[in-house]
N, C-alpha and C positions, 0 to 999 in steps of 0.2 A: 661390553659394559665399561672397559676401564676406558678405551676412545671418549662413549658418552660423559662418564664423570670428568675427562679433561675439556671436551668440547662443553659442557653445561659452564664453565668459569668462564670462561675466556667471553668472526666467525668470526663482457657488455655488449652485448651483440642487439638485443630489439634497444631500436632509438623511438617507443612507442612511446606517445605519453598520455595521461588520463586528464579528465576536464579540471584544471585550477590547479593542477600538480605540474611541476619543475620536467624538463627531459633528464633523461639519463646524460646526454653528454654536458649538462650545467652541472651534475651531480661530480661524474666523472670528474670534471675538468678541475672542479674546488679540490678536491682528492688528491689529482694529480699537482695543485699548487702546496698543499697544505702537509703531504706526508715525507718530502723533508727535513721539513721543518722540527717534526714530530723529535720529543723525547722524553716526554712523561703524561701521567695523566694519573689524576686521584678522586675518586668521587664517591659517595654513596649508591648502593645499591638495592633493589628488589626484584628476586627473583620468584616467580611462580611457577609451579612445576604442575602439569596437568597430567593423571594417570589415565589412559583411555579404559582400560579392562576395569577398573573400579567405580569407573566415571567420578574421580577427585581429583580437586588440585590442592595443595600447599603453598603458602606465600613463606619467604625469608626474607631477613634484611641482614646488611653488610655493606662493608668499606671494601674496593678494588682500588691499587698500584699495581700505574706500569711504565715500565722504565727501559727504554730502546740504551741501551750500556752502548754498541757498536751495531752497525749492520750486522744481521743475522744473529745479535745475542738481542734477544727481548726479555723480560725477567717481568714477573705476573705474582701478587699476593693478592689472594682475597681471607677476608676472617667475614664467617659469621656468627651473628648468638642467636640466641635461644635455645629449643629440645634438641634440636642438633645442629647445637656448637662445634665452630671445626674450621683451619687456619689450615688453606691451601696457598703451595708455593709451585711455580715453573721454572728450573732455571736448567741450563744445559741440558738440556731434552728430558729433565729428572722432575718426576711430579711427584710431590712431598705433601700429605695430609696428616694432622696432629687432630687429634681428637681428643679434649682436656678431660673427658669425663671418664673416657677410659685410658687417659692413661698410655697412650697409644699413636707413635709415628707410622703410618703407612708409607710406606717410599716403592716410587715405582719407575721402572727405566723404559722411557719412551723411544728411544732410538731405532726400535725396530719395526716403529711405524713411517720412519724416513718422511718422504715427501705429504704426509697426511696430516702429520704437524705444523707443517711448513702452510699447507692449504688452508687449517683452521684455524691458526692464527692470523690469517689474514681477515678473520670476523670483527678480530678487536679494534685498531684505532693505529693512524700513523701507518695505514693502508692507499697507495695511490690506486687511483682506478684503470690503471694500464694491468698492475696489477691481479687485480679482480679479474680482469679479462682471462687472464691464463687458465682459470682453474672454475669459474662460474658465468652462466647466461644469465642477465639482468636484465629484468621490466619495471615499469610504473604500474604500479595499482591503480594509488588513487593518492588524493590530499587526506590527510586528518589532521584532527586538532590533538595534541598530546602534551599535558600538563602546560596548557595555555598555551603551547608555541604551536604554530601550523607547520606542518610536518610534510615531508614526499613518501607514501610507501612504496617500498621497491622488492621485489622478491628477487632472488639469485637460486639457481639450479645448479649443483654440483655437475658437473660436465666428468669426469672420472668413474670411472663404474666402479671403482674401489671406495673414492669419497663417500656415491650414493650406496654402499653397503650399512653407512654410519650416519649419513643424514639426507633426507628427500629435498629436504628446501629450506630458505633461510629468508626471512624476511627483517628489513632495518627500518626505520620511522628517522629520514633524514631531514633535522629542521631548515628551514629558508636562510639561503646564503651559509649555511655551516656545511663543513665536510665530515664529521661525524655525527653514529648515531645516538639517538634520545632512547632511541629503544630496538631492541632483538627478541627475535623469538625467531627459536632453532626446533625443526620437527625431524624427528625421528621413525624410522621404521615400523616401529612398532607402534604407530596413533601416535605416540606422546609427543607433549611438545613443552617447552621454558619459553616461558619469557622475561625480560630482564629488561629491567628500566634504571637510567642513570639520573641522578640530583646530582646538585654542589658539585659541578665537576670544572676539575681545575685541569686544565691543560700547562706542561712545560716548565714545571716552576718544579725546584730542586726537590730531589729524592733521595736521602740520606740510603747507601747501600746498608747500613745496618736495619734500617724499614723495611727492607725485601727480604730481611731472612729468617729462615725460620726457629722462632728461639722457644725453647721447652726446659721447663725445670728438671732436675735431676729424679732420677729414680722412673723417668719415661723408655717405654718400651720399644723398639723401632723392629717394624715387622716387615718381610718383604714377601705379599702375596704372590706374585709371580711366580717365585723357587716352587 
């Protein structure tokens, strides 16, 4: 459960490709120019969450930062509102949720999921596709269209039998000549699955380190459900 609530924020072997859709190695190869370059990104969110055993989904909306500090530090805020409002941070493998309505920091210490962390952030952005290769098999679905831009869908297969313990498959909506995605959606073992869709997104352009952290007024509770 607590893998899924970090992998819900945040994750090339067939060169097959679908009719009007891009190959995987033009996809790759953007990826492989672009995720040097990478060191921020800030954009609006929507996430929809599908429960298979109830047959329901829920939609949220929210603001995502992220901030490559150094190789190997990436640093992740998301906030959302509405009925469950709640200001999720990543930083040194520490996943922090503040929940204003009760009142309540959850702080959780990811470190002993070692290399699973390292795999599912490779979902987010400022990902080369040499990369991707290590740790997931990628295809072309097909083209779609998504919020007016034409899109490559690609689906990626955890290749680790530990990853597929936490998620079956992973599909991205990569627009024409860009090397990130417009849209994700992560499936889960259990039927379920998210989908997440990016607006206004600003790549590269300064992130005050005091934006990535996590700030609560006094008298907040900080709980650590792990112990």
């Amino acid at each position: 459960m607590l893998l899924h609530r970090f992998i819900s924020l945040i994750t090339l072997s067939a060169i097959a490709s679908a009719a009007g859709a891009e190959t995987i190695a033009a996809i790759e190869s953007r990826m492989d120019q672009a995720a040097p370059a990478f060191t921020s990104l800030s954009a609006k969110l929507k996430k929809s969450s599908y429960t298979k055993i109830i047959k329901d989904e829920t939609t949220e909306t929210g603001t995502i930062l992220i901030k490559r500090v150094k190789p190997g530090d990436t640093r992740v805020k998301l906030e959302f509102k509405g009925a469950d409002e709640r200001v999720a941070v990543f930083h040194d493998r520490k996943y922090e949720v503040y929940l204003p309505k009760l009142k309540i920091v959850q702080q959780y210490d990811l470190k002993q999921y070692g290399n699973l962390v390292d795999q599912f952030m490779l979902l987010g952005f400022g990902t080369s596709g040499k990369s991707l290769l290590q740790s997931y098999t990628m295809k072309v679905l097909k083209q779609e269209e998504i919020a007016a831009q034409q899109t490559t869908r690609i689906e990626l297969l955890p290749v680790s039998k530990e990853a597929k313990e936490h998620l079956t498959k992973i599909e991205m909506w990569i627009p024409e000549g860009k090397a990130y995605p417009l849209q994700q959606r992560l499936y889960f073992p259990s039927g379920n699955y998210d989908t997440v869709s990016y607006s206004d997104l600003k790549l590269n352009e300064p992130i005050a380190e005091k934006a990535l952290k996590l700030e609560v007024p006094k008298g907040v509770k900080t709980e650590y459900p792990q112990r």
